[in-house]
C-alpha positions in Angstrom: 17.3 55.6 4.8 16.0 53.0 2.3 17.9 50.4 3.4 16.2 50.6 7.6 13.2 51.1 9.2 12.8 51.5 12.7 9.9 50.2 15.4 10.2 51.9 19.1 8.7 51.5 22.6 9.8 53.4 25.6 12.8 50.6 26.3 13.6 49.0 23.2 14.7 50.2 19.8 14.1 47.8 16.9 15.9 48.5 13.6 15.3 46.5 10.6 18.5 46.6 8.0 18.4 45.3 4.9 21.6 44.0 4.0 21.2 43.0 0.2 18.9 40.7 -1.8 20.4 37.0 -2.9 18.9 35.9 -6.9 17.9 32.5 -7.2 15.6 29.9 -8.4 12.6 30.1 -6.8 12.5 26.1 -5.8 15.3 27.0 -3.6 12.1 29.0 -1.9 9.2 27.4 -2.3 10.5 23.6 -3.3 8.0 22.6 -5.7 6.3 25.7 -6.3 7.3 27.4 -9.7 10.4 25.9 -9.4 13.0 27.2 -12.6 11.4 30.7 -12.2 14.5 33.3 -11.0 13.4 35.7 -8.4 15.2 38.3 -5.8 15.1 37.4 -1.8 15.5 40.1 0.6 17.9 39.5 3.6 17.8 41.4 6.8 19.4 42.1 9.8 18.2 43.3 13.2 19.7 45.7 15.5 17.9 45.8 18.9 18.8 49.0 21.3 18.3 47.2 25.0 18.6 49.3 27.7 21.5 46.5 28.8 22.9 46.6 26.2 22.8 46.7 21.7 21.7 43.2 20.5 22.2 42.4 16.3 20.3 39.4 14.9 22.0 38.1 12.6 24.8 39.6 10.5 24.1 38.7 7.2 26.5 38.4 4.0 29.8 40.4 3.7 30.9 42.4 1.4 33.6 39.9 0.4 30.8 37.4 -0.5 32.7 36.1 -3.9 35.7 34.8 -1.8 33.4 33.2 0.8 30.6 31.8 -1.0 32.8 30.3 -3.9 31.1 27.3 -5.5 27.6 28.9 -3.8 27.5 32.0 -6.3 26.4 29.0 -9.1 23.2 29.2 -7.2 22.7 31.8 -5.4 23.8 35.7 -6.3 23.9 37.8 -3.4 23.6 42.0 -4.5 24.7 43.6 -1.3 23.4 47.2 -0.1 24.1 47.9 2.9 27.8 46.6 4.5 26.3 45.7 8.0 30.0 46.1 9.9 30.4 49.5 8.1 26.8 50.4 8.4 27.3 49.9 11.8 30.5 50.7 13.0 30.1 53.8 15.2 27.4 51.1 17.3 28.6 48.8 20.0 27.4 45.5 19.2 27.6 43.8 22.4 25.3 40.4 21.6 24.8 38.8 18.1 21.9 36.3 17.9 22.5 34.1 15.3 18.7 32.5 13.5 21.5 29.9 12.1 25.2 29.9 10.6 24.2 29.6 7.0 26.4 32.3 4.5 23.6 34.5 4.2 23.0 35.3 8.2 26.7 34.7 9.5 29.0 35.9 6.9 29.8 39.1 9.0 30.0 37.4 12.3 33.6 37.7 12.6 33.8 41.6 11.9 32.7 42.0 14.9 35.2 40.5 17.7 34.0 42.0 20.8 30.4 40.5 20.6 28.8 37.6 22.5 27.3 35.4 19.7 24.3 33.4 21.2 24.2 30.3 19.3 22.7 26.8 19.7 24.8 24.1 20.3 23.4 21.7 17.7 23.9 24.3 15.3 27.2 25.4 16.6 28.5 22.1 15.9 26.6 21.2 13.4 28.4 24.1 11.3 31.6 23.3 12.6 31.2 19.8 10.5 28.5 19.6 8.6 27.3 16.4 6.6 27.6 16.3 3.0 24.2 17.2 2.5 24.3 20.1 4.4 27.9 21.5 3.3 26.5 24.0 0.3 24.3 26.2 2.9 27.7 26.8 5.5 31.2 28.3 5.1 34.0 26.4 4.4 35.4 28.5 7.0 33.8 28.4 10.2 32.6 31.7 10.9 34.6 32.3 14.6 34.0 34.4 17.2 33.3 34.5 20.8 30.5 32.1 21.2 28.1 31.4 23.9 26.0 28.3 23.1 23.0 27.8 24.5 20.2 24.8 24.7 16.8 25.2 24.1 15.0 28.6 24.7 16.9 31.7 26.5 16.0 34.7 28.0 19.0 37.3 27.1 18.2 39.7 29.5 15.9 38.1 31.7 13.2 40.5 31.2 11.2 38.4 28.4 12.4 41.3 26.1 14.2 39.7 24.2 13.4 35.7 23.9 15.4 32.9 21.8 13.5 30.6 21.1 14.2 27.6 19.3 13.2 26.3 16.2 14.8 23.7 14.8 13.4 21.8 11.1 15.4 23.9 8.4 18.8 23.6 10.4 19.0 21.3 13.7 20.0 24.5 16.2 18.0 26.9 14.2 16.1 29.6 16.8 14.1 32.3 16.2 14.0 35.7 18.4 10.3 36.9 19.8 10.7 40.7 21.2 8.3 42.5 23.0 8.0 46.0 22.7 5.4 46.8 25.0 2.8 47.6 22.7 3.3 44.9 20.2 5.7 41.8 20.1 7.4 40.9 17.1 8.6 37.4 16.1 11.5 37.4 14.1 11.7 34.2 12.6 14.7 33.5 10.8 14.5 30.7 8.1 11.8 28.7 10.3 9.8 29.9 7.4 11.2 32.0 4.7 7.9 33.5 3.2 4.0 33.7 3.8 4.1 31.5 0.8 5.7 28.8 2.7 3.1 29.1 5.6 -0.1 29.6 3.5 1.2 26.5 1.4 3.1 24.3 3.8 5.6 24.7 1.7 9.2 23.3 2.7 12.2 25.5 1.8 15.1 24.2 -0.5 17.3 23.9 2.1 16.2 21.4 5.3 17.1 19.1 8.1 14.1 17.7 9.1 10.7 18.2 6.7 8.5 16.6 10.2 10.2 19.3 12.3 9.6 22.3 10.0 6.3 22.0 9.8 5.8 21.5 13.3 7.3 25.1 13.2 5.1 26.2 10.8 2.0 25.2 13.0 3.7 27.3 16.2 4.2 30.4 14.1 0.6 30.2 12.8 -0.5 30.2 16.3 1.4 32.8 17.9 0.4 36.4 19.0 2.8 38.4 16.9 4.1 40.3 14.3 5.7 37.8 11.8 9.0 38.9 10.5 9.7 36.0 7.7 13.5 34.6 6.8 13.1 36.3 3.3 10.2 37.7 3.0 9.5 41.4 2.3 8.7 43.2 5.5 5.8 45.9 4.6 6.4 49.5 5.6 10.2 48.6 5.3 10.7 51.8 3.4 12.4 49.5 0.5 
């Protein structure tokens, strides 16, 4: 398929989805780099095949994105193409990691009911009442679900397959998801930095909670030993 691709070890199955593209100003990006230039952002989704069970990170935006965004689609224009709950019906989702509860990462959460969603709880409720500032990025209606909110860094399976790790700086319970596949480990980071742009620049996003503590992101991803999967950057070899 166009829309995956899929990396393997003997335990784990990663597959990365891509769920659509979102067009918008490119300041929304890079703020303060070629700002007023429209461009197209990818937006993925992850499904991890655990041997304990199937893990999706992040559930991206639905297919009814014009009633939920409302007001957001004078910014933003998401072009879906692939509907992650149909996509992925006939698979059990068992855990959903959520990066963050903004629109574009949460929208499907509540198609699928019988998940655990591993959430922060800063972000939790920071989405459940966001300040003004902060109000255009989440739903007007909380995404529910059956959450379990955790506090700093968590093993899922307790086998360092699978690690959340958290990253606050462009939400305040933002986490990213580092996986090990054996022969490679793969940091998936969410929106602790969008593009390579952002990192090669030190570039804040459009959307932040704390400038100080994204960048102090930015300097940890620099410095790991991984694969960097960026928020919305393309992903090469993604078969696009």
């Amino acid at each position: 398929s166009k829309r995956s691709a899929v990396v393997s070890s003997s335990k784990m199955e990663l597959e990365i989805i891509k769920n659509g593209v979102m067009e918008c100003d490119k300041g929304f990006v890079t703020l303060g780099r070629n700002m007023g230039t429209p461009i197209k952002i990818p937006v993925y989704c992850f499904l991890v095949k655990h041997e304990k069970g199937n893990v999706l990170i992040d559930t991206g935006f639905s297919k009814q994105f014009e009633t939920t965004w409302g007001k957001r689609l004078t910014a933003f224009k998401p072009i879906l193409e692939t509907d992650i709950p149909e996509y992925l019906k006939d698979i059990k989702i068992d855990y959903i990691i959520n990066t963050h509860l903004h629109l574009d990462h949460a929208d499907n959460n509540e198609k699928f009911p019988d998940a655990t969603i591993i959430c922060q709880k800063d972000e939790y409720e920071l989405a459940k009442n966001p300040p003004q500032y902060q109000k255009f990025a989440y739903a007007d209606k909380f995404p529910e679900g059956n959450y379990q909110l955790i506090e700093g860094n968590y093993d899922l399976f307790g086998d360092c397959k699978i690690h959340i790790i958290k990253t606050p700086g462009h939400t305040k319970g933002h986490q990213s998801v580092l996986l090990d596949l054996g022969d490679k480990k793969i940091f998936i980071a969410g929106d602790a930095c969008y593009t390579k742009e952002n990192l090669k620049y030190s570039c804040l996003p459009g959307f932040f909670w704390n400038a100080d503590e994204v960048m102090k992101q930015y300097e940890y991803i620099k410095n790991l030993d991984a694969e960097i999967i960026f928020g919305h950057g393309r992903i090469e070899n993604s078969n696009e």
